[in-house]
N, C-alpha and C positions, 0 to 999 in steps of 0.2 A: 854202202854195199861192200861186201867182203867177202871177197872169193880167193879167200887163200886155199892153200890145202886144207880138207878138212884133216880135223885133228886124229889120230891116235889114241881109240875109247880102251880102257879097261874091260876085260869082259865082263866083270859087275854092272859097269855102265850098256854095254851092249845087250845084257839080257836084260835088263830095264827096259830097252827101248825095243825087245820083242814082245813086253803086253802092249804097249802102244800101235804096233806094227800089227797084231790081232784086233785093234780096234779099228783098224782102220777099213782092212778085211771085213769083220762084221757090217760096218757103217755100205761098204760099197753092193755088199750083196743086198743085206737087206733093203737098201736104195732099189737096185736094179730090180728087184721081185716088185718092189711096190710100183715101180714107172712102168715100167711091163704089162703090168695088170689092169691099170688106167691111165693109157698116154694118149690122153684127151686135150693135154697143153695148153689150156684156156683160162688155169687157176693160177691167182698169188701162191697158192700151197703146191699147185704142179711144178712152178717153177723153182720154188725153195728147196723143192726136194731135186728137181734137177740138176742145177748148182749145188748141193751137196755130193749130191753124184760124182758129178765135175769136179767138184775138189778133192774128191777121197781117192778118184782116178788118176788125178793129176800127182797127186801124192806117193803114189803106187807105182805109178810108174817113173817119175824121178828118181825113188830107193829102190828101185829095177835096172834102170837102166840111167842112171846121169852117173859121168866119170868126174868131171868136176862142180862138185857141188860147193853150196855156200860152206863157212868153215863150220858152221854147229848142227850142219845135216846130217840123219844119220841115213846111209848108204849100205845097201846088202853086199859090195862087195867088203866092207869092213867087218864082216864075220867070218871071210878068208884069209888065209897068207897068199903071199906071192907064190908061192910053190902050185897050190890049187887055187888059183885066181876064178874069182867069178867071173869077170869077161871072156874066160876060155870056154865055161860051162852054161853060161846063160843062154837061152833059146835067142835067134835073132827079135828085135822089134817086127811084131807084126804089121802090115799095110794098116790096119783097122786102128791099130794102137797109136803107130805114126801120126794118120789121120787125126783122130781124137787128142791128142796130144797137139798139134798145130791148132783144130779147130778152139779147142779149150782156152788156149793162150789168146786169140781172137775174138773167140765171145763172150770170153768170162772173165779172164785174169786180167784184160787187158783189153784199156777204152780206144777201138781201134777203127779205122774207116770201111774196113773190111767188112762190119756189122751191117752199113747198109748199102755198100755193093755188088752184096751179094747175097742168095738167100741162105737160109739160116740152115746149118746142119739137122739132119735127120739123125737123129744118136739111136742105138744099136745096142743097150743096157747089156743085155744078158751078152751078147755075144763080146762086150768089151770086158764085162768079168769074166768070162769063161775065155779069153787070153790074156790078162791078168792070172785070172789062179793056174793056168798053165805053167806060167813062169813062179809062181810061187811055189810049185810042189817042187819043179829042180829044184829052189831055194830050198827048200822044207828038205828034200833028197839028198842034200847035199850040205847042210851045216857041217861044220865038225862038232864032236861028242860035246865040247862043252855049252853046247848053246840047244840041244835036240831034245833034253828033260824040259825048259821051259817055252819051248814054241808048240802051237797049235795052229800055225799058220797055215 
């Protein structure tokens, strides 16, 4: 495990990992439309796509909002300087996001006892990407010029 600093990208490297950061976005909406529309929760496939969910949420909000990440994560405040720092302009963690963010690490990432003492979270699709892309549009608002021709974030 290695939790150094993370490194010091290149902007070449950093608009790299803005298509990557558009996939991820694509992958959680279109999750949440499809869970939304039949969260019947009874299927091997309800649930694959649910943990997909959960991972692309979990994802999402780590390069939102974790200050120290592992050293080869790439992080939205590394598309700022210290001058305009992203922890100055980022929206706070929502309760929902919090929420989901602890329940995630609990029932998903992570084989824990919590799973049967408790019952199982009710997850909240659309309303967990619609504060997700809240915090993405500051992001998207707020690049500087050289990173704003290749996001579509």
């Amino acid at each position: 495990m290695n939790r150094a600093k993370t490194e010091n990208r290149t902007v070449e490297e950093l608009k790299g990992a803005l298509e990557h950061l558009e996939y991820e976005v694509w992958m959680l909406w279109s999750l949440a439309n499809i869970l939304a529309a039949d969260d019947q929760g009874k299927s091997v496939i309800h649930n694959a796509l649910l943990e997909s969910f959960l991972i692309h949420t979990r994802i999402l909000i780590e390069f939102l909002y974790k200050d120290e990440p592992y050293k080869d994560n790439v992080r939205a405040s590394q598309y700022f300087t210290p001058d305009s720092s992203w922890e100055s302009i980022r929206p706070p963690k929502t309760k929902l996001l919090n929420k989901t963010e602890g329940d995630t690490h609990k029932y998903l990432a992570h084989f824990t006892h919590t799973r049967s003492q408790k019952e199982k979270p009710r997850w909240s699709y659309i309303k967990i990407a619609n504060d997700i892309k809240a915090v993405l549009q500051v992001f998207r608002e707020n690049l500087p010029g050289d990173f704003t021709k290749e996001s579509n974030v």
